[in-house]
mmCIF file of the N, C-alpha and C atoms, coordinates in Angstrom:
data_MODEL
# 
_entry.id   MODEL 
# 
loop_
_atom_site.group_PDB 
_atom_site.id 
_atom_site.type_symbol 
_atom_site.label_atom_id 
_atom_site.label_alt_id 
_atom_site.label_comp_id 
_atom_site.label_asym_id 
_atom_site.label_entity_id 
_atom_site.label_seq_id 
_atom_site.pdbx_PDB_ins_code 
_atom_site.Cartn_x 
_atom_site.Cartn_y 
_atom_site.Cartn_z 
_atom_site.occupancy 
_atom_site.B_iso_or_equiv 
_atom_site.pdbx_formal_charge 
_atom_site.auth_seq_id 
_atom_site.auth_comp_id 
_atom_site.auth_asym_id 
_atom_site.auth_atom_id 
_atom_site.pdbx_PDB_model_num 
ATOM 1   N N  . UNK A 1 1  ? 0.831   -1.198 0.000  1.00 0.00 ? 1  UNK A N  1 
ATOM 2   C CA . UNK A 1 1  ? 0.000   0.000  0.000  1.00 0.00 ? 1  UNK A CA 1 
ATOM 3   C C  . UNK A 1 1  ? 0.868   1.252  0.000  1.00 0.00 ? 1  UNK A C  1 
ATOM 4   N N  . UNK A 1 2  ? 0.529   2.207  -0.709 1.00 0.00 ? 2  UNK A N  1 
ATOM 5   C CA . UNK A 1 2  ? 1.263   3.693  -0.366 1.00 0.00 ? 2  UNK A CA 1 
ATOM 6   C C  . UNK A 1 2  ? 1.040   4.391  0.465  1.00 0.00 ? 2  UNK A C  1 
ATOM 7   N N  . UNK A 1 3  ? 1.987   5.058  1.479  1.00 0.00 ? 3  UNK A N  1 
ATOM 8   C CA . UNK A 1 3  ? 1.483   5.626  1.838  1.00 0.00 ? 3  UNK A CA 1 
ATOM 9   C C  . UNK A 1 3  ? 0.351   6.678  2.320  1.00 0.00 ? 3  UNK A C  1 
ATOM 10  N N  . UNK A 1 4  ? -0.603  6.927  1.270  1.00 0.00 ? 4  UNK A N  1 
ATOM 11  C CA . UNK A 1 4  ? -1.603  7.866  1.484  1.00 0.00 ? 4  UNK A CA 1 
ATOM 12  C C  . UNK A 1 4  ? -2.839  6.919  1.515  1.00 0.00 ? 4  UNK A C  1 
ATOM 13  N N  . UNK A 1 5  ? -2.500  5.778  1.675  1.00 0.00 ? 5  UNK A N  1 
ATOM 14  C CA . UNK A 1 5  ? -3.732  4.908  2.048  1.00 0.00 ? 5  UNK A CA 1 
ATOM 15  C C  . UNK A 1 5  ? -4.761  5.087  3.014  1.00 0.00 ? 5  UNK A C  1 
ATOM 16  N N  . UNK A 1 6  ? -6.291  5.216  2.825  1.00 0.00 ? 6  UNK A N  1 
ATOM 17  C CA . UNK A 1 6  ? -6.692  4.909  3.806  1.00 0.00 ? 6  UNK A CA 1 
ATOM 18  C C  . UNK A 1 6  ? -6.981  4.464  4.622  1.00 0.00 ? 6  UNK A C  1 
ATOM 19  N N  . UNK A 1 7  ? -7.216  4.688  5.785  1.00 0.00 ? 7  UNK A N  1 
ATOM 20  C CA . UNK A 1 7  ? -7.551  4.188  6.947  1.00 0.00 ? 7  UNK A CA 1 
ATOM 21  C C  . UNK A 1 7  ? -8.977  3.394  7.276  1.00 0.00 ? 7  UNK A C  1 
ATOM 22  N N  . UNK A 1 8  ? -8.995  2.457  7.326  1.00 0.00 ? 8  UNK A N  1 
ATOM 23  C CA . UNK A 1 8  ? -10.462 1.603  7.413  1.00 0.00 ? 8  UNK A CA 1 
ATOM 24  C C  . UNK A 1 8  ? -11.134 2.177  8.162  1.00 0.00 ? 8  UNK A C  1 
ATOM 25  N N  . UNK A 1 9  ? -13.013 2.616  8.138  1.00 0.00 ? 9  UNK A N  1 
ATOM 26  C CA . UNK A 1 9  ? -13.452 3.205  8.953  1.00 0.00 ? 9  UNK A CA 1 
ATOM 27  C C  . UNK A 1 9  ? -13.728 2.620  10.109 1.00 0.00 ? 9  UNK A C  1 
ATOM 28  N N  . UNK A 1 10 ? -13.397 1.651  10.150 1.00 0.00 ? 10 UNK A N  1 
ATOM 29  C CA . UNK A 1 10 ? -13.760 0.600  11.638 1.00 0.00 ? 10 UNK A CA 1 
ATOM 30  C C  . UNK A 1 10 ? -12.622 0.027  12.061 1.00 0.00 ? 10 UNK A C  1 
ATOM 31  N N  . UNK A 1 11 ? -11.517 1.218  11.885 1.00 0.00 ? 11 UNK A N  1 
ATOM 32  C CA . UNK A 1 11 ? -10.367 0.871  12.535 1.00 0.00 ? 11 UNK A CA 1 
ATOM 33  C C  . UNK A 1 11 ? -10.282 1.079  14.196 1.00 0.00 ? 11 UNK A C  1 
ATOM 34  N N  . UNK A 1 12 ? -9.834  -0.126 14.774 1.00 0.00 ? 12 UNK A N  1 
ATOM 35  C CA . UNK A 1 12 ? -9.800  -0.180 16.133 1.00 0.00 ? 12 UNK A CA 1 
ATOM 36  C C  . UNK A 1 12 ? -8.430  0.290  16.631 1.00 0.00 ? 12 UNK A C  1 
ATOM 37  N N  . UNK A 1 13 ? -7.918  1.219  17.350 1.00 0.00 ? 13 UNK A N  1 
ATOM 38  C CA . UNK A 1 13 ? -6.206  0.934  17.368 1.00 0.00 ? 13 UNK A CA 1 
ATOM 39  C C  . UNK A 1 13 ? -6.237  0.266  18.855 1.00 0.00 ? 13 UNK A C  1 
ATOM 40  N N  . UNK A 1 14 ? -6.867  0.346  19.879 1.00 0.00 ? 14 UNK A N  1 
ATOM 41  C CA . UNK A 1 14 ? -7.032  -0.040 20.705 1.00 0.00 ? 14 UNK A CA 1 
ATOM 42  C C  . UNK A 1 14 ? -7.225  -1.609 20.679 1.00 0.00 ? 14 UNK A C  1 
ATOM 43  N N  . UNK A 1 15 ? -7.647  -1.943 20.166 1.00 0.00 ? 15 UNK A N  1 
ATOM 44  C CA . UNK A 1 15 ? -7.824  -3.602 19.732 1.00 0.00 ? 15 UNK A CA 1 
ATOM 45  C C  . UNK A 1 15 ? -6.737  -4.088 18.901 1.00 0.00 ? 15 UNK A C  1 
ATOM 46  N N  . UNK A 1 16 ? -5.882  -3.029 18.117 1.00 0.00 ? 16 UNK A N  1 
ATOM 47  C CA . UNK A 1 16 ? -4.476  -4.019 17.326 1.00 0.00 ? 16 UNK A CA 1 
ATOM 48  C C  . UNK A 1 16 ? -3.738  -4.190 18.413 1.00 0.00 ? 16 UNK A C  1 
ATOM 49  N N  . UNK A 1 17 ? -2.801  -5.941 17.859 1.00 0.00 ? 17 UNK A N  1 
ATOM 50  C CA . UNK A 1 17 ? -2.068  -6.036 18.520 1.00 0.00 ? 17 UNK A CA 1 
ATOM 51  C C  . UNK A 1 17 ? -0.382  -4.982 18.346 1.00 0.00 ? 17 UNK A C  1 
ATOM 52  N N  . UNK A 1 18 ? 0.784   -5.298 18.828 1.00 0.00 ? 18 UNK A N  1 
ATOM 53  C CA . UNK A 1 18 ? 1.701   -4.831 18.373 1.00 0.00 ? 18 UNK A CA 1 
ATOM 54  C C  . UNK A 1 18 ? 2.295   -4.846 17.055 1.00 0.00 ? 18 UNK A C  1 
ATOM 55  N N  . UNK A 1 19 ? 2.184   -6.608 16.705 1.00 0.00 ? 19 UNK A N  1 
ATOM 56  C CA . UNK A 1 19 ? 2.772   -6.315 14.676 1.00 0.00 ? 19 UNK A CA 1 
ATOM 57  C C  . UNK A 1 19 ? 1.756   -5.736 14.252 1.00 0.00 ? 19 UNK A C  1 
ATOM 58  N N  . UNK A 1 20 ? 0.455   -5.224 14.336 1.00 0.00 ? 20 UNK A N  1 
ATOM 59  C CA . UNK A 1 20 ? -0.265  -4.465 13.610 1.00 0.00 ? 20 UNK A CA 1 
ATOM 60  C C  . UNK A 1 20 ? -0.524  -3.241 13.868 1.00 0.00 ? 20 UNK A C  1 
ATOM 61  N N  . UNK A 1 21 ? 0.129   -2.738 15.108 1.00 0.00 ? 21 UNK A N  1 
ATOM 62  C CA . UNK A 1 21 ? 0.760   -1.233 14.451 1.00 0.00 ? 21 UNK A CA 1 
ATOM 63  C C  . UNK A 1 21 ? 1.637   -1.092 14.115 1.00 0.00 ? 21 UNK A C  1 
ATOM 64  N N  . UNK A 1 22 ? 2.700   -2.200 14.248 1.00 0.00 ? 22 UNK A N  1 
ATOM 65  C CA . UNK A 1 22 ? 4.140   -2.110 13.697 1.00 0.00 ? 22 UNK A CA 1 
ATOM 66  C C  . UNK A 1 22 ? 3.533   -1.839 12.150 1.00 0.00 ? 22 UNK A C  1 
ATOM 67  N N  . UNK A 1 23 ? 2.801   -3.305 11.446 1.00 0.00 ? 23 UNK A N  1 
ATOM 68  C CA . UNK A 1 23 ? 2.552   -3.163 9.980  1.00 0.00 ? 23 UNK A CA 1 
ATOM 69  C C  . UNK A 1 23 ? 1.730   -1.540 9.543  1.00 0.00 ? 23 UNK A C  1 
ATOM 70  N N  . UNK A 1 24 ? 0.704   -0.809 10.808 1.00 0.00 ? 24 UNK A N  1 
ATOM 71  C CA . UNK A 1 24 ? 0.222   0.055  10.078 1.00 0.00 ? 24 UNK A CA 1 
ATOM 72  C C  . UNK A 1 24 ? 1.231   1.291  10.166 1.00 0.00 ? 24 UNK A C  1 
ATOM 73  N N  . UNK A 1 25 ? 2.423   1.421  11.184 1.00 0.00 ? 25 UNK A N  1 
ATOM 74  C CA . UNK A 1 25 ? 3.445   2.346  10.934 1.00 0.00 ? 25 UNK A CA 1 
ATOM 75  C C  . UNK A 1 25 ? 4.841   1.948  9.697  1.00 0.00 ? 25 UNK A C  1 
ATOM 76  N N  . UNK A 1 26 ? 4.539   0.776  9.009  1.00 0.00 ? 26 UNK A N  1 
ATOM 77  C CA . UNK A 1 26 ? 5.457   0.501  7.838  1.00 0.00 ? 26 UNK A CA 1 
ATOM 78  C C  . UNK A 1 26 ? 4.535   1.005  6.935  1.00 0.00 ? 26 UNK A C  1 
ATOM 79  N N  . UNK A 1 27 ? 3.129   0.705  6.944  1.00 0.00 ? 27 UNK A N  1 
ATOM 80  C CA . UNK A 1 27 ? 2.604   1.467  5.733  1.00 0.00 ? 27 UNK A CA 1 
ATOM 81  C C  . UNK A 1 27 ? 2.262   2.604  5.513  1.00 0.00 ? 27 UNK A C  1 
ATOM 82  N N  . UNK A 1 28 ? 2.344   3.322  6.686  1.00 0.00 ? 28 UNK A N  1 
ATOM 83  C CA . UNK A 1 28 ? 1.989   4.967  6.647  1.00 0.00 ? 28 UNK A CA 1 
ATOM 84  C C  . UNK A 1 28 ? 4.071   5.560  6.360  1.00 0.00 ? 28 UNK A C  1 
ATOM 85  N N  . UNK A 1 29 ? 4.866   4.562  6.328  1.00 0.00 ? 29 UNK A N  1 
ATOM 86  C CA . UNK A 1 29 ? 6.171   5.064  6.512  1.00 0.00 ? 29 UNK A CA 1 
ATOM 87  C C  . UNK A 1 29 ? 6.295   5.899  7.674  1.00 0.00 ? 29 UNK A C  1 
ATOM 88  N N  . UNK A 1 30 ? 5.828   6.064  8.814  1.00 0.00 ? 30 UNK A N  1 
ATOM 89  C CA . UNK A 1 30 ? 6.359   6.755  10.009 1.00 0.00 ? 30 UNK A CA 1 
ATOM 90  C C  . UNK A 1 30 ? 7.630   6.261  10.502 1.00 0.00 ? 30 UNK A C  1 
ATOM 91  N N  . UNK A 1 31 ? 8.442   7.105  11.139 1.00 0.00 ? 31 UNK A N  1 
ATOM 92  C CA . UNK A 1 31 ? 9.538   6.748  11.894 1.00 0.00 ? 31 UNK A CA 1 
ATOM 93  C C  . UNK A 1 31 ? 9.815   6.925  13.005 1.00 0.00 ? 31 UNK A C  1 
ATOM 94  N N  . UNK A 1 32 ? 10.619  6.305  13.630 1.00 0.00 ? 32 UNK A N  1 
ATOM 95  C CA . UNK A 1 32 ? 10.718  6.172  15.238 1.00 0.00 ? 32 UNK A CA 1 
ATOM 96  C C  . UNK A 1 32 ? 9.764   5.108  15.876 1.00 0.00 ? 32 UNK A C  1 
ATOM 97  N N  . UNK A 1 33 ? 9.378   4.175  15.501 1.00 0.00 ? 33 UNK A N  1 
ATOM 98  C CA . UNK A 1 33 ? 8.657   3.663  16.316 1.00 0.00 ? 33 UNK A CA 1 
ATOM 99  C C  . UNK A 1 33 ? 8.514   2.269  16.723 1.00 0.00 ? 33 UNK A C  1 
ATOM 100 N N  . UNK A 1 34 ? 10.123  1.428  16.167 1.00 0.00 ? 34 UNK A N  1 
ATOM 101 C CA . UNK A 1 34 ? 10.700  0.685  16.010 1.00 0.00 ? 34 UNK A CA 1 
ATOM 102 C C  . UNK A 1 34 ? 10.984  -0.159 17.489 1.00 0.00 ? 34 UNK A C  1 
ATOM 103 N N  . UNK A 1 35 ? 11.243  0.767  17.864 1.00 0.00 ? 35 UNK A N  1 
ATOM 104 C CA . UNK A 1 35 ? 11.891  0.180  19.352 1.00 0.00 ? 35 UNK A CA 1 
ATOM 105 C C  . UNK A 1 35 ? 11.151  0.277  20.396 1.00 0.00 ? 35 UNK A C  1 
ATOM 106 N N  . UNK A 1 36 ? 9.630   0.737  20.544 1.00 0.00 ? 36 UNK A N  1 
ATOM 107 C CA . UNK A 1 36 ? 8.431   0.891  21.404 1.00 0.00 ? 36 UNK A CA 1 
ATOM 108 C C  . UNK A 1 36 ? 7.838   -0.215 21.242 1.00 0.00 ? 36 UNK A C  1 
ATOM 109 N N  . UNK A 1 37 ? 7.224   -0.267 22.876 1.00 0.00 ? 37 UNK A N  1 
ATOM 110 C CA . UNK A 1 37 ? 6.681   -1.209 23.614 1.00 0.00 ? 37 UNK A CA 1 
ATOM 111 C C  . UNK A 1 37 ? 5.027   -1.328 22.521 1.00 0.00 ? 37 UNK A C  1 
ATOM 112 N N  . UNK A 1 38 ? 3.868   -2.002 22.931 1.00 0.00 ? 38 UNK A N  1 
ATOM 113 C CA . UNK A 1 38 ? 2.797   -1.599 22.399 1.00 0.00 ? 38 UNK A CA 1 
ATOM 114 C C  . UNK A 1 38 ? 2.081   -0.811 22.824 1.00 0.00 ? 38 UNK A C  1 
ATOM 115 N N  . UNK A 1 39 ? 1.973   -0.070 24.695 1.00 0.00 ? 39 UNK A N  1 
ATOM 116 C CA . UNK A 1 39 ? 1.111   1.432  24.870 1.00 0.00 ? 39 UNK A CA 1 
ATOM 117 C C  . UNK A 1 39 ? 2.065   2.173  24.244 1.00 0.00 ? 39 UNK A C  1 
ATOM 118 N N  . UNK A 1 40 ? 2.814   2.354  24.442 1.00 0.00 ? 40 UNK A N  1 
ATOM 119 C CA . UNK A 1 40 ? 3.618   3.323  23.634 1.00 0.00 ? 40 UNK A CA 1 
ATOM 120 C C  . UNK A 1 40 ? 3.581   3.391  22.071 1.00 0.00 ? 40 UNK A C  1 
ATOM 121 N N  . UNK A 1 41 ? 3.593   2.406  21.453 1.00 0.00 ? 41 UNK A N  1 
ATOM 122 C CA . UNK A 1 41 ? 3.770   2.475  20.098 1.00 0.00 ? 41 UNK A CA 1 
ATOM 123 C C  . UNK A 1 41 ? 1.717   3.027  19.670 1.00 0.00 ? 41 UNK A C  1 
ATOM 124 N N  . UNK A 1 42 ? 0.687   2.593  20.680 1.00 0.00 ? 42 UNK A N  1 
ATOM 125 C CA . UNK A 1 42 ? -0.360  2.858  20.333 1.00 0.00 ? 42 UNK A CA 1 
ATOM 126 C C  . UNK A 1 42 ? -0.378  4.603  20.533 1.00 0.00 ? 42 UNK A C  1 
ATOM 127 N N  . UNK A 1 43 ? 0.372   4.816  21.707 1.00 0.00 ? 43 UNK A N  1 
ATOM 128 C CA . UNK A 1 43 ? 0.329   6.552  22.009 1.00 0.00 ? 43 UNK A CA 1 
ATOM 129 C C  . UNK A 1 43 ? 1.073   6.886  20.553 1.00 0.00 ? 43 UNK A C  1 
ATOM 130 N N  . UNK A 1 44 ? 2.257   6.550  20.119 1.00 0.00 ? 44 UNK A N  1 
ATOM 131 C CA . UNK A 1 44 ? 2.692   7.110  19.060 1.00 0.00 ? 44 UNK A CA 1 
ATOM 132 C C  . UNK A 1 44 ? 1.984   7.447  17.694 1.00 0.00 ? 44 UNK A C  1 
ATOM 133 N N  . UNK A 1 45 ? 1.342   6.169  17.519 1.00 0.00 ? 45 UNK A N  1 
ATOM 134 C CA . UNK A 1 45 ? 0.296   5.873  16.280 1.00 0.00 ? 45 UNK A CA 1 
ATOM 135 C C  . UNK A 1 45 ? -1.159  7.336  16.174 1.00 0.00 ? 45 UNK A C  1 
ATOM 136 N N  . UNK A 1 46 ? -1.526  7.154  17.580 1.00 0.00 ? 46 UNK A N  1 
ATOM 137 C CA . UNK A 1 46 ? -2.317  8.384  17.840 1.00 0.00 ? 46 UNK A CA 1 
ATOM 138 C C  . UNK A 1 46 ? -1.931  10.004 17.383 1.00 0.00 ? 46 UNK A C  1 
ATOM 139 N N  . UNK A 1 47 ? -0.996  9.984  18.168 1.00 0.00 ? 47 UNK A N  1 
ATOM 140 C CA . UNK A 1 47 ? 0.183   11.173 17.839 1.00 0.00 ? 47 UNK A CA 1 
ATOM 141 C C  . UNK A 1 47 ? 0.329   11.724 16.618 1.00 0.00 ? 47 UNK A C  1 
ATOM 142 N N  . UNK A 1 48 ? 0.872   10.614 16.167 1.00 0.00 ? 48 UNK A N  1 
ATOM 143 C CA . UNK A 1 48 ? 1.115   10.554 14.303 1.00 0.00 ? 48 UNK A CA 1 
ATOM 144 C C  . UNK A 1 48 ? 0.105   10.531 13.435 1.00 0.00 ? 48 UNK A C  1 
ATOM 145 N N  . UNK A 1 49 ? -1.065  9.946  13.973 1.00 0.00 ? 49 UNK A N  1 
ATOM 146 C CA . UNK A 1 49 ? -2.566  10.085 12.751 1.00 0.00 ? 49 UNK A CA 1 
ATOM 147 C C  . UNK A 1 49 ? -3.510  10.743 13.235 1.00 0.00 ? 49 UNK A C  1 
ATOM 148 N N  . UNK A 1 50 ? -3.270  11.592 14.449 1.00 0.00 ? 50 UNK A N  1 
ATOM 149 C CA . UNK A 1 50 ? -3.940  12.116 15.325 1.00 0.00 ? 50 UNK A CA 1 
ATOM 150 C C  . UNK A 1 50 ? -5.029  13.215 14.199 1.00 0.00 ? 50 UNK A C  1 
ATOM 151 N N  . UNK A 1 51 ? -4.523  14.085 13.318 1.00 0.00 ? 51 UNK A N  1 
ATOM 152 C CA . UNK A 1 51 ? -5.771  14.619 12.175 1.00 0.00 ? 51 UNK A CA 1 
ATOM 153 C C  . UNK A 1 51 ? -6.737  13.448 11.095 1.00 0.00 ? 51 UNK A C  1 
ATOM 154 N N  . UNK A 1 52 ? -6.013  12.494 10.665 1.00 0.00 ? 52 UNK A N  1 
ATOM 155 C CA . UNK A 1 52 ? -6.303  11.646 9.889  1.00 0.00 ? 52 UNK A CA 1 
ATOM 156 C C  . UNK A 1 52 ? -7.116  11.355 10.481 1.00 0.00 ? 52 UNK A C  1 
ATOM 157 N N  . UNK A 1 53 ? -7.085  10.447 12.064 1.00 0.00 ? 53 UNK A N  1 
ATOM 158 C CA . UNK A 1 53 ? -8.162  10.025 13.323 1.00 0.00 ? 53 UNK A CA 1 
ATOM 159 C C  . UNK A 1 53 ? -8.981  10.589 13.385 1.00 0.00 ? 53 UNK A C  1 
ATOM 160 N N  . UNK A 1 54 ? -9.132  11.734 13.283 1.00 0.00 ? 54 UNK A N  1 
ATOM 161 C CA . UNK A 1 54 ? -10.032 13.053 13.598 1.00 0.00 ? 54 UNK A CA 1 
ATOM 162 C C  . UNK A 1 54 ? -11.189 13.053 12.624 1.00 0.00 ? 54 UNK A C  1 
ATOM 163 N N  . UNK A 1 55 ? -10.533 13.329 11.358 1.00 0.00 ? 55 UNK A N  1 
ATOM 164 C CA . UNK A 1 55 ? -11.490 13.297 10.149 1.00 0.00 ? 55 UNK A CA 1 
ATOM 165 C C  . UNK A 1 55 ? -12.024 12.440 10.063 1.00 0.00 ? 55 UNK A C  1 
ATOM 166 N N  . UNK A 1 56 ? -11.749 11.191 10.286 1.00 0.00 ? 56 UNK A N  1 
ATOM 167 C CA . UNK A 1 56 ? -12.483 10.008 9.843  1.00 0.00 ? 56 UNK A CA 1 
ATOM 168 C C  . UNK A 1 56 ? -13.461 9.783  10.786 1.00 0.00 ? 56 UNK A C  1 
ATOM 169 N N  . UNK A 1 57 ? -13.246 10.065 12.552 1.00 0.00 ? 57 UNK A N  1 
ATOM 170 C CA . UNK A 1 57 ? -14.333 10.412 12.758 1.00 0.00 ? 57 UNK A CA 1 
ATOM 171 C C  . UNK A 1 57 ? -15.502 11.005 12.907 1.00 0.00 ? 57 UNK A C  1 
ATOM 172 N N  . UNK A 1 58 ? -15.161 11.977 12.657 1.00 0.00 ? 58 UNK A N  1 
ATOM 173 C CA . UNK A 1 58 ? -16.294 13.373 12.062 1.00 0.00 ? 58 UNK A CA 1 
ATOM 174 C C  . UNK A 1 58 ? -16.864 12.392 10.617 1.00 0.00 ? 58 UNK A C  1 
ATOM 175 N N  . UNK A 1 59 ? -16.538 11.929 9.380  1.00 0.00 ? 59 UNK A N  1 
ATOM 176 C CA . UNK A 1 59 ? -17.101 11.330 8.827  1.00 0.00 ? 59 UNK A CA 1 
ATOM 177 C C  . UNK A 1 59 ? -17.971 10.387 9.193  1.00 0.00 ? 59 UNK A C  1 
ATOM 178 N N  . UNK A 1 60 ? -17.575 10.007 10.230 1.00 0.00 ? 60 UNK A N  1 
ATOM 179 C CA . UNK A 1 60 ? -18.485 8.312  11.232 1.00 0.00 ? 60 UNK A CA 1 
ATOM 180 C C  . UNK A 1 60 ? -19.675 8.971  11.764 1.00 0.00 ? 60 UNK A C  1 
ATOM 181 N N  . UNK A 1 61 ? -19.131 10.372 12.138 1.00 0.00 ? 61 UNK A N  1 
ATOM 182 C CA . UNK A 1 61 ? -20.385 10.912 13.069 1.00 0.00 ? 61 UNK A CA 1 
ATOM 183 C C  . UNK A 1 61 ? -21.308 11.256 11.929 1.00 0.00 ? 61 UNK A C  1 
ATOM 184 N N  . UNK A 1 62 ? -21.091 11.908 10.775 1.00 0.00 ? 62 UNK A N  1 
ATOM 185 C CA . UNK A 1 62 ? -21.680 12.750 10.301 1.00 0.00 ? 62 UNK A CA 1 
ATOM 186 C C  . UNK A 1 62 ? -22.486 11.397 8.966  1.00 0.00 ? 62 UNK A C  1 
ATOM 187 N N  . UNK A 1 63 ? -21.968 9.933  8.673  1.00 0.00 ? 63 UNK A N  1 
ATOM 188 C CA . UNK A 1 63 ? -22.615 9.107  8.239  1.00 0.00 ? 63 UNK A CA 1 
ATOM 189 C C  . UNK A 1 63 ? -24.110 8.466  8.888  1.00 0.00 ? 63 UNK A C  1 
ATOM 190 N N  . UNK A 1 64 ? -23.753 8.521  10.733 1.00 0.00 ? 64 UNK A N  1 
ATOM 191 C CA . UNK A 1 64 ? -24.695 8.086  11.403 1.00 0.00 ? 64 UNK A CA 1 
ATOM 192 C C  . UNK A 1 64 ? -25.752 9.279  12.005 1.00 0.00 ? 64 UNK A C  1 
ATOM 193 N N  . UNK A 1 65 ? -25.229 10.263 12.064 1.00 0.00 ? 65 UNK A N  1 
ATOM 194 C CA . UNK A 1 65 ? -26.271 11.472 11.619 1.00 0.00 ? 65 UNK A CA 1 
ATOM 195 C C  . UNK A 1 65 ? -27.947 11.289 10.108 1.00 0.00 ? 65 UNK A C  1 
ATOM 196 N N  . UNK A 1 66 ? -26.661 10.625 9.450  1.00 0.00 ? 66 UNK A N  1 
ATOM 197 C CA . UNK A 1 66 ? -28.199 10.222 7.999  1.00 0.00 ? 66 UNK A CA 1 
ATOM 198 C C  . UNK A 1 66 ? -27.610 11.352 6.743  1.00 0.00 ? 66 UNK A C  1 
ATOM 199 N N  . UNK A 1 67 ? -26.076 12.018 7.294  1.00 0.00 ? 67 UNK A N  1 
ATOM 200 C CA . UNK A 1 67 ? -25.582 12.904 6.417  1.00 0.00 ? 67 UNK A CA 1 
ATOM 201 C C  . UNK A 1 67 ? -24.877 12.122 5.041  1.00 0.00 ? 67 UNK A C  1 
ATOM 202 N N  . UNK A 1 68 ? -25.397 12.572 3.642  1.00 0.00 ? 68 UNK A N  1 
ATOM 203 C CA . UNK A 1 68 ? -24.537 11.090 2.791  1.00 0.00 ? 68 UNK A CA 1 
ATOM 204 C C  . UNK A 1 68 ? -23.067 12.231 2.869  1.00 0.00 ? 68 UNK A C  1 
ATOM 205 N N  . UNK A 1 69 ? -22.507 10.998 2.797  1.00 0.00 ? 69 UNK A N  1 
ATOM 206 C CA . UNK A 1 69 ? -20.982 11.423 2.317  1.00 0.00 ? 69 UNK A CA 1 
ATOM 207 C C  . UNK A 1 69 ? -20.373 10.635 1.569  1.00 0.00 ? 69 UNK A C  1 
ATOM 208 N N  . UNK A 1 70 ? -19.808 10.644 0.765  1.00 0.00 ? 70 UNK A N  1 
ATOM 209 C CA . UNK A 1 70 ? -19.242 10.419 -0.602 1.00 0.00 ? 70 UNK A CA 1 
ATOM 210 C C  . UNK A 1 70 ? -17.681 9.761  -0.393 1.00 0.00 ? 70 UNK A C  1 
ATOM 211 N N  . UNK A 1 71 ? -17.440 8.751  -0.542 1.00 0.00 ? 71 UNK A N  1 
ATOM 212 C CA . UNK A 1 71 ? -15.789 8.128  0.177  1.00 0.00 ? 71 UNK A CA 1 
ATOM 213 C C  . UNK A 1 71 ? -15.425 7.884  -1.531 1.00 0.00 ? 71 UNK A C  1 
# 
């Protein structure tokens, strides 16, 4: 995947384990986050997609509102 991939809307980060934020910080190419534990690597992940996170939920809200939105 390239980097500018999106993010599944029923992404849990709280529910991945560690290789799967490891795999979702190889596919976003972030760095530094190699050598973190998994709260830590989940605080990092946050950190790092923390607008991306954002938008997508305002889209979640604004789908279950009855608002169409267009993906």
């Amino acid at each position: 995947d390239a980097p500018g991939f999106l993010l599944p809307p029923d992404l849990n980060l709280e529910g991945m384990t560690a290789g799967e934020l490891q795999t979702l910080c190889r596919k976003r190419q972030l760095r530094g986050w190699s050598r973190l534990r998994r709260d830590d690597l989940l605080a990092f992940v946050k950190r790092e997609l923390g607008p991306e996170l954002k938008a997508m939920q305002i889209l979640q809200d604004m789908q279950k509102s009855g608002f169409p939105v267009n993906r």
